[in-house]
N, C-alpha and C positions, 0 to 999 in steps of 0.2 A: 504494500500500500504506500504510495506515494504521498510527500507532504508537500501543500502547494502553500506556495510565499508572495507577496507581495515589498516590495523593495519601493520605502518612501525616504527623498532623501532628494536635496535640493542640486545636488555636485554629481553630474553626472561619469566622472571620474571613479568615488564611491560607489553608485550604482551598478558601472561596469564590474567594478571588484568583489561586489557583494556578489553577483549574481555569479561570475565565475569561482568564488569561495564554495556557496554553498552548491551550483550543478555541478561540483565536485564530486558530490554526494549521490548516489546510482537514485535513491528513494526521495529527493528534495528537488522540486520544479518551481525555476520563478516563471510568474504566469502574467506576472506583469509591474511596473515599475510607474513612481508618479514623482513628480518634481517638484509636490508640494500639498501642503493640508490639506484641499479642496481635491485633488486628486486620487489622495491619497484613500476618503473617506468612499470619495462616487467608487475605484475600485474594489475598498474592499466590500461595499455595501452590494455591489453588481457580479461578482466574482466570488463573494465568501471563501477567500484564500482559508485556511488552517491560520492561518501566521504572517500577520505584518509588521518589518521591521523600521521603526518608527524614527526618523530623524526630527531631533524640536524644533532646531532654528531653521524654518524654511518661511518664505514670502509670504505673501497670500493669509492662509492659516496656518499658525504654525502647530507644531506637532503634538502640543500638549489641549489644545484646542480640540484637534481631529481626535486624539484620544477620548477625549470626552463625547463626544459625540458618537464614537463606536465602541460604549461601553457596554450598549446591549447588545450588540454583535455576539456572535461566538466566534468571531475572528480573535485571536489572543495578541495582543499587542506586546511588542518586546522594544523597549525605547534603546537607541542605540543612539549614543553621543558623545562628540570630542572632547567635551567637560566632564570630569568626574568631580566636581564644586559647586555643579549649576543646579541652582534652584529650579529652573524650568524640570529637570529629574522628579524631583522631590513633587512637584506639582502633579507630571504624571503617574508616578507612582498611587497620588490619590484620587487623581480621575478614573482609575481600574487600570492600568497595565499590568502587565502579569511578572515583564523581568526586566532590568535594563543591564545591559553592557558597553562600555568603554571602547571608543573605535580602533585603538588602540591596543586590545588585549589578547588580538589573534586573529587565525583564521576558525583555529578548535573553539573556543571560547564561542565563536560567532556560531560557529555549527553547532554545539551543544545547547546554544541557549535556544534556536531552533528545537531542537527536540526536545527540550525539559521542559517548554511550551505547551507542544501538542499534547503530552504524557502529562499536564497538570503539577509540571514539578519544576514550577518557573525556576531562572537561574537567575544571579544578582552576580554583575562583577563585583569581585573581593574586593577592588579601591574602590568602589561605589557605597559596598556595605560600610568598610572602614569609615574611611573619609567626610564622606559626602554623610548618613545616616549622622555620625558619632557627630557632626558639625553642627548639621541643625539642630539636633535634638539638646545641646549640652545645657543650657537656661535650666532644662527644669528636673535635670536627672535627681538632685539629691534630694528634691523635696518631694518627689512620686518613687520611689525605687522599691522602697516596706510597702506602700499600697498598692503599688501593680502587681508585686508579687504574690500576696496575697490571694490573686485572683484563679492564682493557677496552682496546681499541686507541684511537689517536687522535682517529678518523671518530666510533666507539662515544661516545666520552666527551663529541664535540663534540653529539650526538646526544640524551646525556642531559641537559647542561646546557639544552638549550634545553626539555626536553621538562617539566623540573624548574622552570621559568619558565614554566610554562602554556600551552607552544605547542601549538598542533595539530598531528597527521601533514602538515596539507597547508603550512602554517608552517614547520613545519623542512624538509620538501624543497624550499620556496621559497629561506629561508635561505642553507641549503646547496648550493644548485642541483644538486639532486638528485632521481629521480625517486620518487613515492610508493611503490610496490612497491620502491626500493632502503631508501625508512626501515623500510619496515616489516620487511623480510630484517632489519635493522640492531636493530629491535627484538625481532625473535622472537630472537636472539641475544644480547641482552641480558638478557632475560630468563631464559635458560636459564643464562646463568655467574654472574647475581648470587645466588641466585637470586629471579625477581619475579614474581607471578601476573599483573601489569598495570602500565601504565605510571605509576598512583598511586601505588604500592610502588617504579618504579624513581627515581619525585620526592624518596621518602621518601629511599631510601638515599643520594641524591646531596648532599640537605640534610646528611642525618646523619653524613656523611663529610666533607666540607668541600667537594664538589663544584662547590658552587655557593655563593658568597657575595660 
């Protein structure tokens, strides 16, 4: 089964190189490519790609815009940008994206966050998580850290920190020596008490609370 992508991203440069990254890939087809937020939205809305890779700063509308707007989609959005500091990140992460990665961090990076997408097991670039996460959130870590936690059990909390350091489902049931269906019970419950549409939202709150530092 083949995973179809849509390539949004203003630098047609990048576009060429995304698209030869992932038809690297025997199972990943791009099906089409847009030059900017307004493009990027009519494709995926007329195409229902699997997965568009989402650039922010682009003309027109930009990226965190069109994110918002294909929230109800089941197209999975993965925001892909040359900042890993930039707020516009942090914006789409709360408009519903599901992962973002650094333009910078590969070509494997770029292909996996592809599939940790489709398979519901978004991926977060590591200086995205660090960095960016640990930067916005710092105001209000010490005075929320004993009450966030509170909210979750021990297993729960050991669960997010890892998950908030860019592991993967199959990573922290390594970890943990736990089995993948126990993380996942672990995360569909976590999600329901913080509450988090996805596991990018439960990285947020863990940053944002002192969960993780």
């Amino acid at each position: 089964m083949s995973v179809s992508v849509v390539i949004a991203d203003d630098q047609e440069m990048v576009r060429t190189g995304f698209r030869l990254i992932l038809e690297s890939q025997d199972d990943i087809r791009v099906i089409a490519e847009a030059s900017d937020g307004v493009e990027a939205v009519e494709a995926v809305r007329r195409l229902r790609p699997d997965v568009c890779l989402m650039d922010i700063r682009m003309p027109g509308l930009d990226g965190l815009e069109a994110t918002k707007l294909l929230r109800q989609e089941e197209t999975k959005i993965v925001v892909v940008t040359t900042f890993d500091l930039d707020e516009y990140v942090y914006g789409a992460l709360r408009a519903g994206a599901s992962g973002f990665v650094v333009k910078n961090s590969g070509s494997r990076l770029l292909i996996e966050s592809v599939y940790a997408a489709v398979n519901g097991d978004s991926l977060i670039s590591p200086s995205v998580t660090v960095r960016l996460l640990e930067h916005l959130g710092r105001p209000s870590r010490a005075h929320t850290r004993d009450a966030a936690a509170r909210r979750l059990t021990p297993q729960e909390l050991k669960v997010v920190t890892l998950v908030a350091r860019g592991r993967t489902n199959h990573e922290v049931a390594e970890e943990l020596t736990l089995s993948l269906s126990t993380i996942k019970s672990h995360l569909s419950r976590i999600q329901d008490k913080l509450p988090a549409r996805n596991r990018v939202e439960i990285a947020a709150w863990a940053w944002e609370n002192g969960i993780v530092g």
